[in-house]
C-alpha positions, 0 to 999 in steps of 0.5 A: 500500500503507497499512500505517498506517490512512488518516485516522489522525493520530498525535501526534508533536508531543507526544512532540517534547521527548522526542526533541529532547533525545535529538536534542541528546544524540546530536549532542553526544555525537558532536562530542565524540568527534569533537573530544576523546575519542576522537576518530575512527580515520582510515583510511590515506586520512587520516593516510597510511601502507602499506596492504598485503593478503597471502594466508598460504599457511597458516592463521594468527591475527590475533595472530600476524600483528601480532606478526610485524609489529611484530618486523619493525620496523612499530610499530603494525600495524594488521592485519585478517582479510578474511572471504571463504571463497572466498579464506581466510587474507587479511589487510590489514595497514596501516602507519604507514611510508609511504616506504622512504627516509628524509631521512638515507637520501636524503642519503647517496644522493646522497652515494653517486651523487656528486650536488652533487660531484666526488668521482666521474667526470663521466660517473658523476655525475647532474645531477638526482635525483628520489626518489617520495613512497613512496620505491620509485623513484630517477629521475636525468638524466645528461649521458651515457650512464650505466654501469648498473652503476656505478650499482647498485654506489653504490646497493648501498653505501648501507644500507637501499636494496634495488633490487627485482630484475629483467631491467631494473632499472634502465633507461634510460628516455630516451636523449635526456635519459640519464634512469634509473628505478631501482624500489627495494623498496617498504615493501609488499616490505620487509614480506613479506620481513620475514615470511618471516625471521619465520614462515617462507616456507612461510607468508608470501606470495610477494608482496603482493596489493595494496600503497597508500600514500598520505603524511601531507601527502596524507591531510590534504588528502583529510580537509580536503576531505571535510569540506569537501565535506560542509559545500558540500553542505549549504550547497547543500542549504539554499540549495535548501530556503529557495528552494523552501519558505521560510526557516523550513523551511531551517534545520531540514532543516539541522540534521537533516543535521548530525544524521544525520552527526553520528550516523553518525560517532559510531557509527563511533567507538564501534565503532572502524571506520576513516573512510576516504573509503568513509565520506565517500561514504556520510554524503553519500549519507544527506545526500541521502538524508535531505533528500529524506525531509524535503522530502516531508514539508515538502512535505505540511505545505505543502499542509496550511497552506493547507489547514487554515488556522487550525490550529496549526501542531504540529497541521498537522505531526502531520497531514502526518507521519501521511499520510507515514507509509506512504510514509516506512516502505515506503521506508526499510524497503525501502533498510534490507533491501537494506543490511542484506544488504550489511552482514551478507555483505559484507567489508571496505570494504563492510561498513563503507559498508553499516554508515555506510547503515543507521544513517545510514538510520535517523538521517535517517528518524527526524530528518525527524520529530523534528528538521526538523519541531520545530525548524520548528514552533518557528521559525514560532511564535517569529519567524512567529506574527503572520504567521500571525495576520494570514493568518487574520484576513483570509481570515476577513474577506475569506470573511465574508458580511454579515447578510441576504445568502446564498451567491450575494450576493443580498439576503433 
């Protein structure tokens, strides 16, 4: 299928200072977002908190929702409607609180359970306590078979900590070792029952849905990781561009996948959309995506060099992009209506990566032709002008014939 007329060559190349500057504008533009203002909203993935997803039992708005969280004592709720009418009045409510304990909490029960001291009886002192990063689970060894119940009554003395309630709660979870797991409740527990004292139990939900956390140290290696596994891929990518083409070609493949990222990161910003580890997943598939767009393209110039040997080489990238064209059209065009679907039906963490895949789509069709292949153009007039020169003044030497000899070589 042609949608563009076959033989026809299109002048990208001289619209090229145009675009580059918007090129450099965009990419520039986002680093500064990126790095001063105003800098990107990581999602819990990245800066560590409680993300919580409730079902109201009643309708109820945004605005109120935050409000009751914050007079719950969760200072800066981030609250979130999910847009599903199959399921209505869900939220996600997300929390900068990650543990339910903290460190003078965890003092004072060890102070309460005897730990370190004398104070108790030995059989009601344990050799180990153990607290989990979120702060919902109390595991502690003993030397003997502890008393249960003693251990509720020290817990139940230290303000703040609330066992969640049930049948085994807490239990002996090795009889060899006398180890017990206490479940305290979580902050995802903590936020319901602060919102059933706030806007009532005939609207608040039962329980949480669905409650993760995950803690500052955390959210700092998984962010430090995916902008490391951005950079591997790229470096990757180029090493595989200079392998198959030549080194000319690698370094603006490069800069067009730093574009694209660059570009969607922006966006997200400007939006105020959180960058969570879905949004890392789709910048690396736009990086895959983009690269293969501009390998077809470098591809095609290739096979044009030898070609139409003796022609510039702007007017070489002008013929490839124009015999590309159809193909790059029909294929972006098709992946942009099924993210598009994605993007306008979708909810929650889809929308978002649905959103990164079209702008990022976009950004790598549009970069393949206005920044790959001018930076390209530039690297091989400013360092392999005379290497082409040379080229072509042999093959014209070598396909030179002599005056007085025809085709076959024979003497007329």
């Amino acid at each position: 299928m042609e949608i563009f007329k076959p033989g026809k060559v299109y002048d990208f190349m001289g619209m090229r200072t145009f675009w580059v500057a918007l090129s450099l504008f965009l990419t520039i533009a986002s680093m500064v977002m990126v790095l001063i203002y105003p800098k990107p909203n990581y999602g819990t993935d990245f800066k560590g908190g409680t993300e919580v997803e409730l079902a109201f039992k009643k309708s109820i708005d945004v605005a109120t929702v935050r409000k009751a969280c914050q007079d719950a004592g969760f200072q800066h709720p981030d609250v979130v409607e999910v847009s599903d009418p199959a399921n209505p009045n869900r939220f996600l409510i997300r929390v900068q609180e990650v543990s339910s304990l903290d460190e003078p909490t965890k003092v004072k029960v060890h102070e309460a359970v005897c730990f370190g001291t004398e104070k108790c009886a030995a059989e009601h002192r344990p050799t180990e306590v153990k607290f989990s990063p979120g702060g919902d689970k109390i595991t502690l060894r003993y030397d003997a078979v502890p008393d249960l119940k003693v251990l509720v009554d020290q817990l139940h003395s230290v303000p703040h900590v609330e066992i969640r309630a049930g049948q085994h709660n807490p239990q002996i979870v090795s009889e060899r070792d006398h180890k017990v797991e206490v479940a305290l409740k979580s902050k995802g527990d903590i936020l319901v029952d602060n919102l059933k004292k706030v806007i009532g139990a005939d609207v608040a939900p039962d329980a949480a849905l669905r409650v993760e956390w995950v803690g500052p140290k955390a959210g700092k290696q998984l962010r430090d990781a995916a902008v490391k596994s951005i950079g591997i891929a790229i470096v990757f990518i180029m090493m595989y561009v200079a392998f198959r083409f030549d080194m000319r070609f690698a370094p603006g493949g490069i800069l067009a996948l730093v574009h694209d990222s660059m570009v969607v990161i922006g966006v997200f910003i400007l939006l105020k959309k959180e960058i969570t580890l879905s949004t890392i997943a789709a910048i690396l598939t736009i990086v895959g995506y983009s690269i293969a767009d501009t390998v077809i393209i470098y591809d095609r110039i290739r096979e044009n060099l030898g070609k139409f040997a003796g022609k510039p080489f702007a007017e070489i990238i002008n013929i490839s992009v124009s015999e590309t064209l159809s193909r790059t059209v029909l294929t972006s065009g098709t992946v942009l209506l099924s993210m598009s679907m994605f993007f306008l039906w979708g909810t929650g963490v889809l929308k978002d990566f649905a959103l990164a895949l079209v702008v990022g789509v976009v950004a790598g069709t549009y970069s393949s032709i206005y920044v790959a292949a001018p930076l390209t153009e530039w690297i091989d007039r400013r360092f392999f002008a005379d290497d082409s020169a040379t080229k072509v003044k042999k093959k014209r030497k070598f396909t030179a014939r002599p005056a007085g000899v025809n085709k076959s070589g024979a003497q007329v």
